[in-house]
C-alpha positions as CSV (number, residue, x, y, z in Angstrom):
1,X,-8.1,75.0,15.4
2,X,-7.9,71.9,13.6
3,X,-10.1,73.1,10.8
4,X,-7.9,76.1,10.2
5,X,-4.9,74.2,9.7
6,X,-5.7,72.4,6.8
7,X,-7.5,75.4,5.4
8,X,-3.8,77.4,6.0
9,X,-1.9,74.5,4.5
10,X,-3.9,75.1,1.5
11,X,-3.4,78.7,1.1
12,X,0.3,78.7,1.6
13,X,0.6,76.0,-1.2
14,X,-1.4,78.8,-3.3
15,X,0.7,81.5,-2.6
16,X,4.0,79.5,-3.1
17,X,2.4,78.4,-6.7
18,X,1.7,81.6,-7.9
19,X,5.0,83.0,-6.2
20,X,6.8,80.5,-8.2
21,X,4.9,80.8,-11.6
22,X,5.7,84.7,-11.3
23,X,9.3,84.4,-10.5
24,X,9.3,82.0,-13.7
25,X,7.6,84.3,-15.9
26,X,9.6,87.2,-15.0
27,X,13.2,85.4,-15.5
28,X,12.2,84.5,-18.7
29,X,10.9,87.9,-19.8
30,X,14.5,89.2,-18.4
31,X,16.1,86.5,-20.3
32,X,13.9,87.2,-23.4
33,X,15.0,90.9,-23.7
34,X,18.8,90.2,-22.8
35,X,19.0,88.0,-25.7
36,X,16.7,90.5,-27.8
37,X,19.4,93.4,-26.7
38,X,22.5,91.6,-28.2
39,X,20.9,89.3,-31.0
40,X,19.0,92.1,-33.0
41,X,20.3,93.4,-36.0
42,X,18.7,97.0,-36.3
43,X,21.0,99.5,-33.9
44,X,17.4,101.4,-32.5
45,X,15.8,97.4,-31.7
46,X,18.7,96.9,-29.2
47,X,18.8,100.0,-27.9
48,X,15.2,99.5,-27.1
49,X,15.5,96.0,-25.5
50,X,18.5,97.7,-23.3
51,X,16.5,100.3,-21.9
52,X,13.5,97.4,-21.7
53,X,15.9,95.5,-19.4
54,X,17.3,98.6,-17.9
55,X,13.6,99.1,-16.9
56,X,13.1,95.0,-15.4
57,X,16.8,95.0,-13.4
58,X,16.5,97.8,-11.7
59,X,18.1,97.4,-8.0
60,X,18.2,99.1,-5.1
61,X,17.2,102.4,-7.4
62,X,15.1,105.4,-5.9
63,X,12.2,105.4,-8.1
């Protein structure tokens, strides 16, 4: 048992890296295509970045 502990440790850590990293990457894609969807000249290039973040913030939808 004391062998698998360390081992377990480790993984965690892993998992709460890569949980972090992702949550990172996807706030700045949301933040990335709200700025997009307001700071765009062309009409059709925000109306594109809207439906793009319609498409990242969906909650509690039925898909």
């Amino acid at each position: 048992m004391s062998v698998l502990l360390p081992v377990l440790e480790s993984v965690i850590e892993d998992a709460a890296t890569v949980s972090a990293a992702t949550g990172l990457t996807y706030a700045g894609a949301v933040v990335v295509v709200a700025a997009s969807s307001v700071l765009f000249r062309s009409p059709e290039r925000r109306r594109d970045a809207r439906a793009t973040l319609r498409i990242l913030v969906r909650r509690g939808e039925k898909r």
